[in-house]
VEXDRENGU-535688 format. One line per 8 residues: number of its first residue (from 1); their letters; for each residue x, y, z of C-alpha. Coordinates in nm, 3 decimals. Example, Ala and Ser with C-alpha at 12.3 -4.5 7.8 and 13.67 -1.06 7.14 Angstrom:
2
1) as) 1.230:-0.450:0.780 | 1.367:-0.106:0.714 $
END
This chain:
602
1) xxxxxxxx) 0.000:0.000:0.000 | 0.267:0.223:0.056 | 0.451:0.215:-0.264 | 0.123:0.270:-0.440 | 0.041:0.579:-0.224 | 0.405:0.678:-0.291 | 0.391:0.627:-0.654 | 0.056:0.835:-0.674 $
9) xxxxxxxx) 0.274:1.107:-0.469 | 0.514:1.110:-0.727 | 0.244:1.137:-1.029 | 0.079:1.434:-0.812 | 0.364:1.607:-0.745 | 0.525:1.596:-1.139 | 0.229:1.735:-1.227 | 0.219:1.999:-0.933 $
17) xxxxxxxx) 0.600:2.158:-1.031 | 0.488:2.138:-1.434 | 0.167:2.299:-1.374 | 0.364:2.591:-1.139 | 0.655:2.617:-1.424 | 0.344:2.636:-1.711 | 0.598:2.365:-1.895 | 0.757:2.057:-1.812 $
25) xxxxxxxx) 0.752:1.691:-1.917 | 0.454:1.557:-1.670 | 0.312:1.270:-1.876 | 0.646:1.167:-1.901 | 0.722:1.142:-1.567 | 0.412:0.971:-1.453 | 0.457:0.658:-1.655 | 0.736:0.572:-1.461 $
33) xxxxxxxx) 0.656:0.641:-1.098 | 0.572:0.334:-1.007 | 0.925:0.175:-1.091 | 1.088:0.470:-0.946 | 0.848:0.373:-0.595 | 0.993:0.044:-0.541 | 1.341:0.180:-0.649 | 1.331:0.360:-0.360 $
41) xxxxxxxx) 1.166:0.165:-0.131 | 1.413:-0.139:-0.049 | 1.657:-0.131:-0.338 | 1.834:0.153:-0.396 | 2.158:0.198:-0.142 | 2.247:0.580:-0.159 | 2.269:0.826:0.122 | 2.138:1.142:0.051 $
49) xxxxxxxx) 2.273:1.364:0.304 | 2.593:1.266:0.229 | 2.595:1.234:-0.172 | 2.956:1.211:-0.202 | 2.987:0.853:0.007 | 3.185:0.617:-0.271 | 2.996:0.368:-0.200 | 2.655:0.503:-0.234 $
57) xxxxxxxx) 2.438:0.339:-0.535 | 2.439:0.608:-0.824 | 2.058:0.699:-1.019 | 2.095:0.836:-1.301 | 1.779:0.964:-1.517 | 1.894:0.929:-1.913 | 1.533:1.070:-1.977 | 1.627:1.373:-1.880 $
65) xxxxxxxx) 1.315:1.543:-1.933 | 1.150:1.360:-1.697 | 1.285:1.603:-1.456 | 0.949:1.632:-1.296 | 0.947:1.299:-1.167 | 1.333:1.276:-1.046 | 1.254:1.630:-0.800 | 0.933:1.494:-0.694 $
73) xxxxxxxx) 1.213:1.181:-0.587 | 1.409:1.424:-0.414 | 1.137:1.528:-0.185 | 1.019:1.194:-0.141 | 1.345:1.080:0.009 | 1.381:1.480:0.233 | 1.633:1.609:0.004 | 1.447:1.927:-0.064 $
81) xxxxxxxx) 1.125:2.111:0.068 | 0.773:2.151:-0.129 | 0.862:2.518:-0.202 | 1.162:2.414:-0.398 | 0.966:2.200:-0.582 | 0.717:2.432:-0.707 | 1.027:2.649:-0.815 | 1.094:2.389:-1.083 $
89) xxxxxxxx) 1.221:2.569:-1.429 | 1.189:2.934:-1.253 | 1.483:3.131:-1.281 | 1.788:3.125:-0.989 | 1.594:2.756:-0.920 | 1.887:2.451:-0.874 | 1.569:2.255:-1.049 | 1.655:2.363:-1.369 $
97) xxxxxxxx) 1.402:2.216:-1.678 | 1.654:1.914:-1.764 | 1.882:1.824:-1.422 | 2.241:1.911:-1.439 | 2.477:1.885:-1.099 | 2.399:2.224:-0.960 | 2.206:1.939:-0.741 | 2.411:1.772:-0.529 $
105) xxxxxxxx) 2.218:1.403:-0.609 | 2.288:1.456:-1.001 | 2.594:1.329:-1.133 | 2.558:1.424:-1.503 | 2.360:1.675:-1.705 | 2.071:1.483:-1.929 | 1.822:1.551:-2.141 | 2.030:1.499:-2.452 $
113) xxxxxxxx) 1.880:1.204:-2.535 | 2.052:0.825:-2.493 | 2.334:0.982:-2.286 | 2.255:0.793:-1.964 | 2.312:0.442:-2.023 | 2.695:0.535:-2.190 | 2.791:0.712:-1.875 | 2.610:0.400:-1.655 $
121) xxxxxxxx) 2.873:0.204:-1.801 | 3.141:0.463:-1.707 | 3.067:0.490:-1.350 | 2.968:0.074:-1.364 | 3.357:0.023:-1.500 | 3.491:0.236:-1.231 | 3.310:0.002:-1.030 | 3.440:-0.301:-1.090 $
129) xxxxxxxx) 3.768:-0.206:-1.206 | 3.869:0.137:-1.018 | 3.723:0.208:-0.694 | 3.628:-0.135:-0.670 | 3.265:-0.063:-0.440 | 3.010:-0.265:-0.437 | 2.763:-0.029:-0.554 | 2.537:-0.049:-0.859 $
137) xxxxxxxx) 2.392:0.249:-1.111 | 2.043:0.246:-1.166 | 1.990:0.449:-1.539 | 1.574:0.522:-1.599 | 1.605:0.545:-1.968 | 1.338:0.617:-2.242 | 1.179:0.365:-2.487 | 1.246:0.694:-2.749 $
145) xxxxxxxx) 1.630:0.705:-2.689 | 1.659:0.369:-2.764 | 1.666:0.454:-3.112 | 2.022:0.615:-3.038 | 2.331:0.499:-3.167 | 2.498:0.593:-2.845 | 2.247:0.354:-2.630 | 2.374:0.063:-2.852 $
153) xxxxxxxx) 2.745:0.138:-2.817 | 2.673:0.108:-2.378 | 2.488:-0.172:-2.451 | 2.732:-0.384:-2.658 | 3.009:-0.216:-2.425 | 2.882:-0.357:-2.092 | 2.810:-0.638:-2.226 | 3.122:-0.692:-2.330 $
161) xxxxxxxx) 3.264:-0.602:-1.987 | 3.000:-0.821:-1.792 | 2.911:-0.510:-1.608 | 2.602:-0.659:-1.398 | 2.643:-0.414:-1.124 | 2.465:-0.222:-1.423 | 2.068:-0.201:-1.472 | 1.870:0.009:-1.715 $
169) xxxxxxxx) 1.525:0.059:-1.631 | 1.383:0.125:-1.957 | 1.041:0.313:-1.947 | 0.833:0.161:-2.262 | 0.560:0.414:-2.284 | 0.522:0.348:-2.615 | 0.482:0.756:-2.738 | 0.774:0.974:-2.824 $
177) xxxxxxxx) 0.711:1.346:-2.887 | 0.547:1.333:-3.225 | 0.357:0.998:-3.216 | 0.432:0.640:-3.149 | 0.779:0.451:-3.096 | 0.940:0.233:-3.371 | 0.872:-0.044:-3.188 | 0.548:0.081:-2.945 $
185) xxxxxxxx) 0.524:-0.188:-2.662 | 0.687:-0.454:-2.849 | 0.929:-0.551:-2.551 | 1.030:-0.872:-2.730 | 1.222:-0.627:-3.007 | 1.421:-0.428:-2.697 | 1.490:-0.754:-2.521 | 1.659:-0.880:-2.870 $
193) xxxxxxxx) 1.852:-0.676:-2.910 | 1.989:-0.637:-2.547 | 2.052:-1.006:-2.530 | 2.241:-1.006:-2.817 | 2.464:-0.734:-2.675 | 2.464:-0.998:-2.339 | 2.237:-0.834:-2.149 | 1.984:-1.029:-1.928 $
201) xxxxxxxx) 1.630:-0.907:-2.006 | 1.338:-0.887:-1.759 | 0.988:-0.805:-1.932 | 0.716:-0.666:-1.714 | 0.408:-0.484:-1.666 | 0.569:-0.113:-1.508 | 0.236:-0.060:-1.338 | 0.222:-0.364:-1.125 $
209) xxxxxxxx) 0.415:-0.319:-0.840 | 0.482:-0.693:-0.767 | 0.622:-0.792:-1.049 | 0.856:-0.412:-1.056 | 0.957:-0.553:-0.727 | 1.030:-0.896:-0.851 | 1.257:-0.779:-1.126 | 1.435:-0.558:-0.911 $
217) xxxxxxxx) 1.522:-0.828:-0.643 | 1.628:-1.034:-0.951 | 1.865:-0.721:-1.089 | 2.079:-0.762:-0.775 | 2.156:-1.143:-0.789 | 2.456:-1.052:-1.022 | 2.511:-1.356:-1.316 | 2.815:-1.133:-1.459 $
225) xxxxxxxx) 2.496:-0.986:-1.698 | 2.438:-0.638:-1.733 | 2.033:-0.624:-1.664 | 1.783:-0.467:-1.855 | 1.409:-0.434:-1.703 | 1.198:-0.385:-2.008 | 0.856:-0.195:-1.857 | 0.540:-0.148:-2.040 $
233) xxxxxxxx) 0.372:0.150:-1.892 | 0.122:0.429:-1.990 | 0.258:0.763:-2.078 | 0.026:1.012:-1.812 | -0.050:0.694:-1.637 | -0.319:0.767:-1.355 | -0.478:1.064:-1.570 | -0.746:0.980:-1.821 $
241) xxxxxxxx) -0.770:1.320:-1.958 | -0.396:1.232:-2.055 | -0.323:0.843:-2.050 | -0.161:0.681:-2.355 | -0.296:0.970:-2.565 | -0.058:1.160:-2.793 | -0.023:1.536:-2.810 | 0.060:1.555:-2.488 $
249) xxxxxxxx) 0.477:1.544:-2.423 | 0.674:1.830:-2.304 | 0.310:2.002:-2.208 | 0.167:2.075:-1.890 | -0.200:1.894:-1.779 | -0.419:2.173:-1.851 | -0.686:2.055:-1.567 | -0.443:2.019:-1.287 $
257) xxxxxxxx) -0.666:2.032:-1.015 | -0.907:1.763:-1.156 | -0.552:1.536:-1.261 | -0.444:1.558:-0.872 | -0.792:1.470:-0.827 | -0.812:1.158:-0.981 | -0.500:1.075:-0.860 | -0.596:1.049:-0.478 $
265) xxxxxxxx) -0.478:1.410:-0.409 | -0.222:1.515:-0.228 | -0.008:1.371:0.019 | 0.322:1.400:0.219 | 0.463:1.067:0.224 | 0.854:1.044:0.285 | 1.064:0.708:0.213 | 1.398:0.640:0.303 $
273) xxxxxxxx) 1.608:0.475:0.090 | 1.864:0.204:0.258 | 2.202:0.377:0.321 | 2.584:0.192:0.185 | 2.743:-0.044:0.394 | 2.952:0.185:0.636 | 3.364:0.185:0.623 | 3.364:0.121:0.231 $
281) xxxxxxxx) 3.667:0.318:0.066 | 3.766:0.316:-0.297 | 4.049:0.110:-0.412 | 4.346:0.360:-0.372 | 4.653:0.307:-0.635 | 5.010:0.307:-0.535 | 5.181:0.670:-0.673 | 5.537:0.678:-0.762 $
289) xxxxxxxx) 5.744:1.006:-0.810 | 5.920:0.943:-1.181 | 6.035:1.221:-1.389 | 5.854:1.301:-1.666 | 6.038:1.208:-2.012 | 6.247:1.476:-2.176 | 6.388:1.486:-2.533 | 6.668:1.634:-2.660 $
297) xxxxxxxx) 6.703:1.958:-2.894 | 6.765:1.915:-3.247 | 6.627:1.540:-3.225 | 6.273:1.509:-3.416 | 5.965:1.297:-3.264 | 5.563:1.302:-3.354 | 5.396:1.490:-3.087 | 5.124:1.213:-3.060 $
305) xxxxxxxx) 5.437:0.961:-2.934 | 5.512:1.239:-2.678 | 5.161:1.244:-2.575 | 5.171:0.857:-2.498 | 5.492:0.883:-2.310 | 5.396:1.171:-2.118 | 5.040:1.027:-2.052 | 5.291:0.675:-1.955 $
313) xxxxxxxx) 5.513:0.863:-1.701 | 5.175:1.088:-1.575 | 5.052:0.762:-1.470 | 5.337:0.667:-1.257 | 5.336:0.996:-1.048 | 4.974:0.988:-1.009 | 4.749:0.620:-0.932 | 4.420:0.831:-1.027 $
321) xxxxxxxx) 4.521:0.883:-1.386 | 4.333:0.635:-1.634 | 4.338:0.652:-1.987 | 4.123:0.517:-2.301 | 4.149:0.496:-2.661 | 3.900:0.428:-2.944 | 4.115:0.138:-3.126 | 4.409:0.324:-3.236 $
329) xxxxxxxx) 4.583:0.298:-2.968 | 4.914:0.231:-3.184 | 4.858:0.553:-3.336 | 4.756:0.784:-3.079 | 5.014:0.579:-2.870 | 4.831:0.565:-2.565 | 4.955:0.185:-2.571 | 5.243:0.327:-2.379 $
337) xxxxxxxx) 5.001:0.386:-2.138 | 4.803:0.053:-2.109 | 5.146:-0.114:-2.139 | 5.234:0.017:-1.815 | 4.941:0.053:-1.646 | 4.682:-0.173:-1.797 | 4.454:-0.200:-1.446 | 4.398:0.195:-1.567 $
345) xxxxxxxx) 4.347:0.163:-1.940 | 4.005:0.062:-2.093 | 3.968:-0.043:-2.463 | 3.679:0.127:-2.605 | 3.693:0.021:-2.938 | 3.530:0.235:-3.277 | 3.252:0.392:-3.042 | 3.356:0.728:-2.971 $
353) xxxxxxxx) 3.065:0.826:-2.834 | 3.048:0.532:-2.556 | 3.478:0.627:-2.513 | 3.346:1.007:-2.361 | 3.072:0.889:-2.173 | 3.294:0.680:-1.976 | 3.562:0.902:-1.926 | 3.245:1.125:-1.805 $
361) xxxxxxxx) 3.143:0.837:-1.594 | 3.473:0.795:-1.436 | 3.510:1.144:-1.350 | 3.235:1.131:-1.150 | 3.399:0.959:-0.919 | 3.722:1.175:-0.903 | 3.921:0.985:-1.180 | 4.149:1.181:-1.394 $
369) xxxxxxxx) 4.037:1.057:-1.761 | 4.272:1.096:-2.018 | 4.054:1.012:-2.372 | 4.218:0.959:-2.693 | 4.191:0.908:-3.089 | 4.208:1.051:-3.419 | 4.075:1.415:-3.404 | 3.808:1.372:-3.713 $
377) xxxxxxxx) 3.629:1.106:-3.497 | 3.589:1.296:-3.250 | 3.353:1.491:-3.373 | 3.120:1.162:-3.353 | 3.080:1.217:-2.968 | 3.058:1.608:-3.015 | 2.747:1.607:-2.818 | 2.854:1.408:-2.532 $
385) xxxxxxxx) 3.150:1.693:-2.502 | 2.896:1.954:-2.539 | 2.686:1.791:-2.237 | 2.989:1.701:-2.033 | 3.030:2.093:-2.012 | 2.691:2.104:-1.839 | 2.772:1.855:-1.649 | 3.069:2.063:-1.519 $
393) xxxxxxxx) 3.247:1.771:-1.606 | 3.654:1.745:-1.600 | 3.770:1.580:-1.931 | 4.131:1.556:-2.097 | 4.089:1.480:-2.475 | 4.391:1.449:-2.730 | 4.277:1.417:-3.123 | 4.574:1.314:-3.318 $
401) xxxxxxxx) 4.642:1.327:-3.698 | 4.485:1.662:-3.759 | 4.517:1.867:-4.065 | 4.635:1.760:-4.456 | 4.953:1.739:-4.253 | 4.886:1.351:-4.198 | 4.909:1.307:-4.609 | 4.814:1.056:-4.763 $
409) xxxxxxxx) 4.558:0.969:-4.586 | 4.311:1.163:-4.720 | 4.038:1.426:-4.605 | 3.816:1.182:-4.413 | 4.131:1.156:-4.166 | 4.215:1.514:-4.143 | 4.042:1.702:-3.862 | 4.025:2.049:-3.992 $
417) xxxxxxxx) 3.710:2.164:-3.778 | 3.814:2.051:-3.387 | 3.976:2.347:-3.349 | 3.659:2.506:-3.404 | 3.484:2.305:-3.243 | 3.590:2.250:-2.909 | 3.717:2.643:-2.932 | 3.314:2.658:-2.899 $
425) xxxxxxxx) 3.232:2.461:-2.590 | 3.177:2.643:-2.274 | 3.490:2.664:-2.025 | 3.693:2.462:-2.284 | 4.063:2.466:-2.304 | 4.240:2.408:-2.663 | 4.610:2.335:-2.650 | 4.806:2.266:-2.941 $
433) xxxxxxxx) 5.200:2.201:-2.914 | 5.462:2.211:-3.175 | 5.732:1.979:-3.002 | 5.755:1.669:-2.784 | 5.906:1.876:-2.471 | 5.615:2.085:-2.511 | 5.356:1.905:-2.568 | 5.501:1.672:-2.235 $
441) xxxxxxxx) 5.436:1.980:-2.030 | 5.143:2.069:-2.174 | 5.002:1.694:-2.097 | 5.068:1.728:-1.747 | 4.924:2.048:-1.702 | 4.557:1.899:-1.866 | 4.545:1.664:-1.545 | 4.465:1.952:-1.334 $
449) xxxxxxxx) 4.271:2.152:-1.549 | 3.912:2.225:-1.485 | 3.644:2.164:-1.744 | 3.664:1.974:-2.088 | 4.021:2.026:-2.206 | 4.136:1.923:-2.571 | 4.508:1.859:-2.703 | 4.553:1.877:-3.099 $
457) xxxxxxxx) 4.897:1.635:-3.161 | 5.019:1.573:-3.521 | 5.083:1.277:-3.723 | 5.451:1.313:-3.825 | 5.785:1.384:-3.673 | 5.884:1.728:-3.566 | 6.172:1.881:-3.402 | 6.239:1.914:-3.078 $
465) xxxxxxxx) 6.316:2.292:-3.037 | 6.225:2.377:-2.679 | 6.447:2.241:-2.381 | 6.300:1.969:-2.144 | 6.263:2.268:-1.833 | 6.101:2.527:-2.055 | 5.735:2.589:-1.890 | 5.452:2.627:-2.110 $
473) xxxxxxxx) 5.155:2.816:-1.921 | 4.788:2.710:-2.026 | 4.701:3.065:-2.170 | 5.046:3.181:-2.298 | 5.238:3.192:-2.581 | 5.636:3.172:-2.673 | 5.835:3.410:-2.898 | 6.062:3.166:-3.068 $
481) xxxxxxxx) 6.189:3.439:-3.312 | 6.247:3.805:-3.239 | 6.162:4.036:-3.468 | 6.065:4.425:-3.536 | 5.945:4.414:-3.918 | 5.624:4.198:-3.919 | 5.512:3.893:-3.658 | 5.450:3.519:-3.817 $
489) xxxxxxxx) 5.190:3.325:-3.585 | 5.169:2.934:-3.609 | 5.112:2.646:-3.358 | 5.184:2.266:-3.439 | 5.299:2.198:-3.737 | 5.277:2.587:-3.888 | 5.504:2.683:-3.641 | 5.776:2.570:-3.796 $
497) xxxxxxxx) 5.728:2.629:-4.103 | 5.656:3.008:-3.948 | 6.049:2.960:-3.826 | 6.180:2.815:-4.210 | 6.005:3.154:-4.311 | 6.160:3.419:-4.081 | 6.519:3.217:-4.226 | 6.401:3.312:-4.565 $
505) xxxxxxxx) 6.303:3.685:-4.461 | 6.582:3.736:-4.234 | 6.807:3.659:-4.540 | 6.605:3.940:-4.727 | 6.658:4.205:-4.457 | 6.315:4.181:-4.289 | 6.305:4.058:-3.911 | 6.028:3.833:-3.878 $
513) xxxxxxxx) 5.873:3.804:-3.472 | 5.772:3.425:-3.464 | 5.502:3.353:-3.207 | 5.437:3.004:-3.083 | 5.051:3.008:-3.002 | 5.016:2.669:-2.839 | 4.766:2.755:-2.623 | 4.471:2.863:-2.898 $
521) xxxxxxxx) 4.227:2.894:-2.560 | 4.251:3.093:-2.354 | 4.477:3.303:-2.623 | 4.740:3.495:-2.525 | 4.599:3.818:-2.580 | 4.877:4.046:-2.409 | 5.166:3.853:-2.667 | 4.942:3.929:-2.981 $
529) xxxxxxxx) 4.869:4.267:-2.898 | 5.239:4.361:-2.800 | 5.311:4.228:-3.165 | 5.042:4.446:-3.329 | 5.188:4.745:-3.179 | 5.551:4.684:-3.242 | 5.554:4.500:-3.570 | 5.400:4.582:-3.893 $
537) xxxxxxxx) 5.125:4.345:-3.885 | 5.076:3.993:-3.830 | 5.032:3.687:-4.029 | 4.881:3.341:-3.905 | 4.911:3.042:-4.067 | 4.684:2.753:-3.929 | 4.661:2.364:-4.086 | 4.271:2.391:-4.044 $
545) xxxxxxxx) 3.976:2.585:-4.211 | 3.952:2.933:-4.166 | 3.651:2.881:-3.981 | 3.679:2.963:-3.559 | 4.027:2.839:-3.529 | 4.416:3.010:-3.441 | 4.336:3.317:-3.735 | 3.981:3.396:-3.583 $
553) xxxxxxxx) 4.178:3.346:-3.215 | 4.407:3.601:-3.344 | 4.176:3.807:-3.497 | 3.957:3.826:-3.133 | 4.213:3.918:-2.955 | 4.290:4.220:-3.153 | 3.942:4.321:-3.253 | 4.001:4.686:-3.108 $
561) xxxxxxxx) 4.375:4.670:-3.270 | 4.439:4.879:-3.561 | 4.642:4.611:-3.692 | 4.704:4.453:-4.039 | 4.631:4.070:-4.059 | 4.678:3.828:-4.336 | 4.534:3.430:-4.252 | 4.625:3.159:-4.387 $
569) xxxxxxxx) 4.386:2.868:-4.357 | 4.329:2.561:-4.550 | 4.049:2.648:-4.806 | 4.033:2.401:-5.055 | 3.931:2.034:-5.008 | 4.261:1.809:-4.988 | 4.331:1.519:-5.129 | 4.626:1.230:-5.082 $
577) xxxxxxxx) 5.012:1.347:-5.152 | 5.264:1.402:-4.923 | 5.286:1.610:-4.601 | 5.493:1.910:-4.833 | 5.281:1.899:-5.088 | 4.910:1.916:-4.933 | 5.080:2.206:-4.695 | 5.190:2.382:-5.039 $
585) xxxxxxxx) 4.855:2.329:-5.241 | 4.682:2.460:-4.893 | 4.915:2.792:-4.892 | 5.007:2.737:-4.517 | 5.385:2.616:-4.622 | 5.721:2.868:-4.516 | 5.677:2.969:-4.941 | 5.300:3.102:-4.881 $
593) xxxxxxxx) 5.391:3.263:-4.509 | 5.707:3.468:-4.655 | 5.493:3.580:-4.944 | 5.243:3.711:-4.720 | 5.518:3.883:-4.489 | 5.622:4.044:-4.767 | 5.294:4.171:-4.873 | 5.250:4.330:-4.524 $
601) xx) 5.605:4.485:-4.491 | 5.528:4.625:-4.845 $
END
């Protein structure tokens, strides 16, 4: 009787906080109270006045927008007051339309559809394999998102990883926003698929509280299955004004009153959910104090090897460094990594989108997540960047072979957008180094940066031209070349080919200022300007489209600066040929720099 009442409470009170914000997702919040009821009474283990306890159980709600529901949870269990409640979607309110962790009990932004379950499987592998707890993570996911690649790549993942400490609650309530599902209440076609991914599937009716109860008891008898509990319910269940009718979602009841009504009115119940086994710690990795590697001037190495040696040696000074790669390990050499430390590394295979939802997951729980692949594939998990930035999330991401630098190749491996791209996301920080010294430093810095930080490496060999001491501050910039005529800008791989210019110039009487813009966000504003004012003008030269990356840096930073600025950008679409030759076609080689140096000092 309880859970019933409790599950009516729930209905009441998402349709109380949608009906205050005029907007919300009611209808689909009330088709899954009743699982959420027996959740809480008896099966979920989390403390809620002390959400950061390791080994607390973790909830997340993939349907975001059933935001309704997951506050009217929080009051249920005393975490906060009516009156918050009813300030859900107002502004200043920490109950924002779609959760995010402003709330202490949210561990990732949602709402982005089939994000949930991949970042499940994160905080489910640092489970098992990091902090090694004994806690589980509940995800409430949507019959709609199923349709997501993303939801797929977590399933086949944990799977894969036997991850039954894992259970997806998925809410089939048959109706998406538009109309019905693909597959409407057909729970044989989700249970299918799941299995095949090796999944255990549990098929009920996700209004009878019995048999919710039944499958959850079942969930926690772990077979080394992820579990899947595959719930038929009624969109706006306990409303027929509302009930499996669409042209309803994302829409408050009109006829609140009479809804609450039906619904046995209000009521005040509170439930408290079973607390973690006291005196449970994480797993805690022994820390040594190794050097980091250093190279020596003159001698020439790929930035992306530097990366996995630096990411290597990172993970001997410091136990909660982990690291992942999306299958090209050998290239992005993050191998060095999983060779010596493979309890830290996880193999995520070609799903980019499940390989930053983990590291998301993992952070969660205080792990420093290193992620890593080729920077064009990136741009497959762009949305789970963009949400890990709501989620206030801390993320380390290196894309390798950028640019038509990589040669022959081809343009579906050369990244000429990420700059862009991650330039874009909120709080970001965009690194890019030219050397493997610097790009060492610059790898050690990411594991105590704040927010989603990205490091652009290149494909082929460079030389080293800094020494192994030199600092690199996240935000600055290094004059390589002095100069009073005109200033040459580059990062990566047009930085030198900035320096084989100011050779050519210097032998032609003009004194080319060579900046080394590694850090492309924040941009080091002060350096640029100084070089406006005391130089003739300033020309960039970037191995990326014109579009948002170092020449539109540049050109920010000096928007008030009555300076002259020539960019050079890749504008053409490459082809195959070597490194020289795609840099010459794109007019971002030393020959295209000078000629625009000249054109300035002119």
């Amino acid at each position: 009787m309880f859970r019933s009442e409790l599950a009516q409470q729930l209905r009441v009170d998402s349709v109380r906080s949608s009906t205050a914000a005029g907007s919300g997702h009611p209808t689909s919040s009330m088709s899954a109270a009743d699982l959420l009821a027996v959740l809480l009474d008896g099966h979920l283990r989390l403390d809620f006045d002390r959400p950061d306890d390791p080994a607390n159980d973790h909830l997340i709600f993939s349907k975001g927008h059933a935001s309704p529901l997951q506050y009217a949870v929080f009051k249920a269990v005393g975490a906060i007051e009516d009156d918050e409640l009813l300030t859900f979607r107002k502004f200043d309110s920490r109950l924002e339309g779609h959760p995010t962790p402003v709330l202490p009990w949210v561990d990732v932004a949602t709402g982005s559809l089939g994000q949930g379950l991949p970042i499940g499987v994160g905080l489910a592998l640092a489970a098992k394999r990091l902090d090694r707890l004994p806690y589980r993570v509940w995800v409430l996911c949507g019959d709609s998102e199923m349709a997501e690649g993303s939801v797929w790549e977590a399933l086949e993942h944990a799977g894969h990883e036997q991850l039954d400490n894992l259970v997806a609650l998925i809410d089939v309530n048959r109706l998406g926003q538009t109309g019905p599902t693909m597959h409407g209440w057909d729970l044989g076609s989700y249970a299918a698929r799941a299995q095949a991914a090796g999944w255990r599937t549990i098929e009920i009716d996700g209004h009878d509280l019995d048999e919710i109860e039944a499958a959850l008891t079942a969930a926690e008898d772990g077979d080394g299955r992820p579990v899947a509990i595959l719930a038929a319910t009624q969109k706006g269940k306990g409303v027929s004004e509302v009930a499996d009718k669409p042209g309803f979602h994302g829409k408050p009841l009109s006829h609140a009153e009479e809804a609450i009504a039906e619904l046995g009115g209000l009521r005040d119940l509170r439930v408290k959910p079973a607390k973690p086994e006291e005196g449970l710690s994480p797993h805690v990795f022994d820390t040594g104090s190794s050097g980091l590697p250093a190279f020596e001037e003159g001698t020439e190495l790929a930035t992306r090897k530097a990366y996995g040696q630096a990411l290597a040696a990172l993970g001997d000074r410091r136990g909660d460094v982990v690291a992942m790669d999306g299958e090209v390990s050998n290239s992005t050499f993050s191998e060095l990594f999983r060779d010596s430390h493979p309890d830290r590394y996880f193999e995520m295979y070609i799903a980019e989108q499940q390989m930053v939802a983990a590291a998301v997951g993992m952070q969660v729980r205080g792990w420093c997540a290193f992620a890593s692949t080729f920077a064009a594939f990136l741009s497959r998990a762009y949305d789970f960047v963009r949400m890990a930035a709501v989620s206030r999330a801390d993320l380390r991401l290196m894309g390798s072979h950028a640019g038509v630098a990589i040669g022959e190749d081809g343009p579906s491996q050369m990244a000429l957008e990420d700059l862009a791209a991650f330039r874009a996301v909120h709080g970001s920080t965009v690194l890019y180094p030219c050397d493997a010294n610097q790009t060492v430093q610059l790898v050690a810095a990411m594991a105590d940066l704040p927010g989603i930080s990205y490091l652009r490496t290149s494909r082929g060999a460079m030389p080293v031209i800094y020494p192994p001491d030199e600092q690199f501050p996240v935000g600055g910039s290094k004059v390589v070349r002095d100069g009073a005529d005109v200033t040459l800008v580059g990062a990566g791989v047009t930085l030198h080919e900035a320096l084989k210019a100011a050779d050519v110039l210097e032998a032609e009487g003009i004194g080319a200022r060579v900046i080394d813009l590694y850090s492309i966000k924040p941009v080091d504003t002060e350096a640029l300007r100084r070089a406006a004012t005391e130089t003739g003008g300033l020309v960039t030269a970037e191995d990326h489209w014109p579009e948002g990356g170092l020449g539109e840096a540049v050109l920010s930073a000096l928007a008030d600066q009555p300076t002259q600025v020539r960019a050079l950008a890749v504008h053409e679409m490459p082809g195959s040929g070597t490194p020289a030759e795609l840099l010459g076609q794109a007019r971002i080689d030393a020959t295209a720099i000078a000629d625009k140096a000249r054109e300035l000092v002119r």
